[in-house]
N, C-alpha and C positions, 0 to 999 in steps of 0.2 A: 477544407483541404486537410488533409492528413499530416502530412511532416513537412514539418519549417526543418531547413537543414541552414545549421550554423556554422561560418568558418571566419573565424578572426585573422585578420592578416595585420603582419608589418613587415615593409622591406621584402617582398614575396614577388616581385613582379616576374624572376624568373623560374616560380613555380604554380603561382595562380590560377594559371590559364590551366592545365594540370588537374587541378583539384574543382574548377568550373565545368570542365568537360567532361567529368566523373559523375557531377549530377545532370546534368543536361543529357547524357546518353542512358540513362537509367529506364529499367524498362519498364517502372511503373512511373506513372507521371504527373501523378498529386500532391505536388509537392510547390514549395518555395526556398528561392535560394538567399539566406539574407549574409552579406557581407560588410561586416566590421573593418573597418580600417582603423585601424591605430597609432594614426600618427606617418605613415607611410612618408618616404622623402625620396623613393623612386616613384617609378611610371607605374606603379600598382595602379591608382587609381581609375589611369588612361584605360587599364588592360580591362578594368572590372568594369567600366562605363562602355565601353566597346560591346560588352557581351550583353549590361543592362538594356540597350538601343536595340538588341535583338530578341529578345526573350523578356516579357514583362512578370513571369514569376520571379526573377533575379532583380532582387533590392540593395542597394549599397547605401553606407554610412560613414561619414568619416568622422572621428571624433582624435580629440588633440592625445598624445601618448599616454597612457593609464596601463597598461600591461595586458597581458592575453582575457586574465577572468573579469578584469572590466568589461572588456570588448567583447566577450562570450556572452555577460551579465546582458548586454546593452541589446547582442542578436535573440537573447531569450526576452525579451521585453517589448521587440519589436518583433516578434513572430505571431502569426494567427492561424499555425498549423495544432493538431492535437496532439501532437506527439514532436517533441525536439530533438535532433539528431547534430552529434558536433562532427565537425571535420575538420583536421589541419591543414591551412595553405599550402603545407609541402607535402600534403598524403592527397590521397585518392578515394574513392567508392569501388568496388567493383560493379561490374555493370547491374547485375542484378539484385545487387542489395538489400536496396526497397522491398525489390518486390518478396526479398524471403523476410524480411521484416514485418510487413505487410502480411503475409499467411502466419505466422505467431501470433499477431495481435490477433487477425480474427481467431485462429485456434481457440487463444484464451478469451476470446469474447471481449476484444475491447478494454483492457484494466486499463486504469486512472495511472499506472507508473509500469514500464518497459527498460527493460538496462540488456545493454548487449554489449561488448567492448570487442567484438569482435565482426 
């Protein structure tokens, strides 16, 4: 698989769903979705197992409060994509993303480290 896409959440249940449907509608589709929970004390959890039950690329984690670059530390540790890509609970992807991601890497032939903040 190409990209593990990482999003740490806490307290996000009413923007989650949001930023799960921003990789799920992406139009390249090699990817994994792993979701860090951090301590969560709303219905996050509910909203992220709802979409796990339907999509087996989407992997969820809950671990006890540690802050965001824990939680980010923990989705790069459990990723088995070649390329890590973050996202915030409360942002989005555009739809096409990946896929212009995806034509850079192959441009430059695959390199070992990719940064785009955009």
């Amino acid at each position: 698989m190409l990209f593990s896409i990482v999003i740490p959440t806490y307290n996000r249940a009413d923007f989650i769903g949001q930023a799960i449907d921003s990789v799920i509608n992406q139009t390249y589709d090699d990817w994994e979705l792993i979701i860090v929970d951090d301590g969560s004390s709303d219905n996050t959890k509910e909203i992220v197992l709802n979409y796990v039950s339907k999509d087996t690329r989407i992997k969820y984690f809950y671990q006890d409060n540690a802050e965001r670059s824990a939680a980010r530390n923990r989705g790069v540790k459990m990723s088995k994509g070649e390329y890590v890509c973050f996202v915030d609970s409360d942002n989005f992807l555009k739809k096409n993303r990946l896929s212009e991601l995806y034509e850079v890497i192959r441009l430059h032939k695959y390199p070992s480290i990719f940064y785009s903040s955009i």
